[in-house]
N, C-alpha and C positions, 0 to 999 in steps of 0.2 A: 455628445456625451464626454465627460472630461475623464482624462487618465486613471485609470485605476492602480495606484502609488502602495508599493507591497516593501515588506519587510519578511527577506529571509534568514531563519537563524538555521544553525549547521551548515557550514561552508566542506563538508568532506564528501566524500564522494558522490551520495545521492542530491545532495545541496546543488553541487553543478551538475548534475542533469537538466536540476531542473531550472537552474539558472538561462543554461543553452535552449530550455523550450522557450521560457520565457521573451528570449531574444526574437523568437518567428510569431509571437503573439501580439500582436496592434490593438492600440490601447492600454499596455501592461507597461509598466517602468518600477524597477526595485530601486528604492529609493536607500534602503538600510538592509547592511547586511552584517550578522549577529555570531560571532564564534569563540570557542575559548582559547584562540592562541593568537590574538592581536598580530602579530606580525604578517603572521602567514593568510591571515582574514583581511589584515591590508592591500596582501599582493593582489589576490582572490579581486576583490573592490576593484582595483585599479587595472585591472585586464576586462572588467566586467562592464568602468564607468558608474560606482554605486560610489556616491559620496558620504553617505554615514556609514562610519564603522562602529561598533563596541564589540563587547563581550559582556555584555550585560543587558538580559533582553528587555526589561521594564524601560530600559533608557530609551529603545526604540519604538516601545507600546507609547509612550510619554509623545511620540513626533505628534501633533496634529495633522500632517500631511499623510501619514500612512495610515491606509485605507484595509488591507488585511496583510493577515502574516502566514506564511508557509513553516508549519517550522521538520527539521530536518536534523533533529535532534537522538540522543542518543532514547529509548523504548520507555526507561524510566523516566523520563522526564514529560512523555509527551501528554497524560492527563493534566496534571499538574497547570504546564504552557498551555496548553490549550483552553483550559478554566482562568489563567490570568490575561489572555487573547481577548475571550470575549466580555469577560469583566470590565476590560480596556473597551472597548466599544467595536473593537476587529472582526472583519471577520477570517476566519480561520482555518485552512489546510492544512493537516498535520498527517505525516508521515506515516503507512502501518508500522505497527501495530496502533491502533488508538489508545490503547491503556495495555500495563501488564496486570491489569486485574478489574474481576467482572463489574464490582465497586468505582474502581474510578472510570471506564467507562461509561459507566450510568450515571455517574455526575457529570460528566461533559453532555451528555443526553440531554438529562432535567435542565440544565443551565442554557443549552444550544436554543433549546423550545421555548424559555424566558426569555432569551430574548431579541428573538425574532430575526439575529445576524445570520447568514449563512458559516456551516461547522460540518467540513467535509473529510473523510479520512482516504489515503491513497492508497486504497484497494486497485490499484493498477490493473490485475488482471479483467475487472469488467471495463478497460478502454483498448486494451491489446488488439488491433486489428484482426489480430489471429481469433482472437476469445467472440469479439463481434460476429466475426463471420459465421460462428456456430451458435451464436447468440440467436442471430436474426434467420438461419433454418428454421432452430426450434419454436420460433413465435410464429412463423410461416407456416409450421405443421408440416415441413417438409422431413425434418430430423427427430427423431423421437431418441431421446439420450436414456441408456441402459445402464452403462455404467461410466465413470471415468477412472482411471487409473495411473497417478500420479508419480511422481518423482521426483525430489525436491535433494538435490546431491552437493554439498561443497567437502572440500577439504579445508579444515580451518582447525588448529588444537592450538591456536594462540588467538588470542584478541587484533585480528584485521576487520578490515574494512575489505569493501571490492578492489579496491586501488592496492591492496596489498600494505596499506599505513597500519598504525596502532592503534588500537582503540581504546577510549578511554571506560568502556564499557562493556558487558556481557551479552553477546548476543542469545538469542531463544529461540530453539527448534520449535515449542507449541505456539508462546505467544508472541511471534514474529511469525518464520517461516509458513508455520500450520493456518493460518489468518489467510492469507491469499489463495488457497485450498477452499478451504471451510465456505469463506464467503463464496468464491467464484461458482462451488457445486450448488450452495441454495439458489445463487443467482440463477445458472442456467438451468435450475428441474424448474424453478418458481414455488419449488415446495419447500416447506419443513424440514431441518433435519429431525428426524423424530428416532432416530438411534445412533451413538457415538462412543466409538470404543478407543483406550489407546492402552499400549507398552511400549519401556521403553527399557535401552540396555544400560549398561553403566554409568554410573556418574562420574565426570572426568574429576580428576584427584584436585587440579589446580583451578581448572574455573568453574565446576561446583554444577555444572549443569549434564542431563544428560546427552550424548551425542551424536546417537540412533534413535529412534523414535519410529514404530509404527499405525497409524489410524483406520479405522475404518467407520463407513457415516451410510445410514442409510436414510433417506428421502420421503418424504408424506406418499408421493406417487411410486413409490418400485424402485426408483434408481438407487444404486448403490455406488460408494468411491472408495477406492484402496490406496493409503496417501503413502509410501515411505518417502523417512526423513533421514539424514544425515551430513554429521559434519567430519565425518571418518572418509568419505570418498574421495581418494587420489585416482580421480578418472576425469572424465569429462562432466564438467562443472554447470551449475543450473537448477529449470526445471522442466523435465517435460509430459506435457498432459497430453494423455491417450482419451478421445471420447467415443468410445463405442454403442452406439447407436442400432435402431433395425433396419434401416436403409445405407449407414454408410459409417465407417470408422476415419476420423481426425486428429492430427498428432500436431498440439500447437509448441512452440518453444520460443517465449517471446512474442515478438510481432508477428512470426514467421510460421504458415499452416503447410502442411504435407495431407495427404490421403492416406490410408493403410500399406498402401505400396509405395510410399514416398517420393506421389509424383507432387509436386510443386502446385498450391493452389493461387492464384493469383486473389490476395487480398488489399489490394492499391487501392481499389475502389471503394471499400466498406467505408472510408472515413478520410475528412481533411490532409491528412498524416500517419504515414507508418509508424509513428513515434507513437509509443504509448503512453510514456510519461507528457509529452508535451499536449494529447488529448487529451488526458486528466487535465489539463492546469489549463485549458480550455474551456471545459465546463466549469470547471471552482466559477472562474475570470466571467465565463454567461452567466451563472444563476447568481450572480453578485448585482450583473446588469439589469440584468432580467429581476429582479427581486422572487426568485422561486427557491423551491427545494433541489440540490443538485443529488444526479446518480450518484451514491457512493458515501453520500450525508453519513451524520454519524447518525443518524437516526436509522435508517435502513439497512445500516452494517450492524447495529445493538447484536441481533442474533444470533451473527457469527463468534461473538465474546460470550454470549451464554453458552454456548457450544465449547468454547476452549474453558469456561472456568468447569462445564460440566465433566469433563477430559482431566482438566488440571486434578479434580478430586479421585480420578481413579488412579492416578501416577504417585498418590502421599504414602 
């Protein structure tokens, strides 16, 4: 099987995550990598071994040789890239959020299904070894999940990134943060959200968004989830999901699972790699090979954005 030759756009901080997964994955080579500050998307390149640069992603939809794109771009942008991806004949990994609106997600949907490419969105939390581990109780019948109760906390009242850089864009408590919630609760009841409440507190003066947010969701089967959000929290940073259960409560944060008494569960063995971003980009890189539908498709996450656009109308 010959190389699977990728084009990554957004070289900022989730760009090289998953630049360094792509490094531990055989058969994967980026061949173009795509940013808007040429200099520093040169350095980027040149530590990485990626011989095409721009800042202009059509130039690298244009290569012949690349085979699909990741893109890693700022929230507005990624329906948009993701419809000119597969237009191009790519196929395509884009970054959660999949759209900041119910509309362009469903054009990436309709278009994803024409034309036959694989068009996956990086819902992370269903590859997190932690998320797994409690994934595969409940399909075992071993965990019957009751509630989950989340936590989703940064301190941010300026435009950063993880790395602490600038951003050249706004980030979103609902349609960012809220999206890895939303999906990961229907994923693990396997049910419906079939009730979805939100408030939220102020809206910041300078970047226009609100900065507390709280959710609640409940599930075709009984389960219920309690999400807060924030970007006020000068504490310890993150997210972490409580899953309470009738045989057992689990507290994932990351890769990383505890028990209700925070003794240490060994989840080394659920999958390839503790990494969860570089499991994601495992599957994208197999149902490419494989010509299947991959976990986390944008077809199977659609849902979770009717949920946040159902959410978004209660917040107007």
């Amino acid at each position: 099987m010959k190389n699977i030759k990728v084009a990554l756009a957004g070289a900022g901080a989730f760009g090289i995550k998953h630049l360094d997964a792509i490094k531990l994955i055989d058969g994967v080579e980026v061949v173009s990598l795509i940013s808007r500050d040429l200099d520093k998307t040169k350095a980027t390149a040149a530590k990485y071994g990626i011989k095409h640069v721009t800042t202009d992603l059509a130039e690298s939809l244009a290569l012949k040789e690349v085979d699909a794109v990741i893109l890693c771009t700022p929230t507005q942008m990624h329906a948009e890239q993701s419809i000119a991806c597969i237009k191009a004949g790519k196929h395509v990994q884009v970054e959660i959020p999949l759209a900041d609106s119910l509309a362009g997600a469903e054009a990436v949907v309709a278009l994803a299904k024409q034309s036959g490419l694989v068009a996956m969105c990086g819902h992370t939390r269903r590859f997190n070894p932690s998320h797994q581990f409690v994934h595969n109780k409940i399909k075992a019948g071993e965990f019957n999940l009751q509630q989950m109760d989340v936590q989703t906390y940064f301190f941010r009242r300026t435009n950063m990134n993880a790395l602490g850089q600038a951003r050249s864009w706004t980030d979103h408590l609902l349609w960012h943060h809220a999206a890895h919630t939303v999906d990961l609760f229907a994923y693990q009841t396997g049910a419906d959200i079939v009730t979805a409440n939100a408030i939220q507190g102020p809206i910041h003066p300078a970047l226009g968004i609100a900065m507390d947010m709280s959710i609640q969701l409940k599930a075709a089967n009984g389960a219920i989830c309690t999400l807060s959000l924030s970007f006020n929290n000068n504490g310890p940073l993150g997210t972490v999901f409580r899953y309470i259960g009738d045989s057992d409560t689990y507290i994932a944060r990351y890769d990383d699972l505890v028990n209700g008494k925070e003794e240490k569960i060994d989840v080394s063995q659920v999958a390839v790699s503790m990494n969860g971003i570089e499991l994601q980009d495992r599957e994208f890189f197999a149902a490419i090979a494989e010509g299947r539908e991959p976990n986390a498709s944008v077809a199977k996450v659609l849902p979770c954005y009717r949920v946040l656009h159902q959410l978004e109308q209660q917040l107007i």
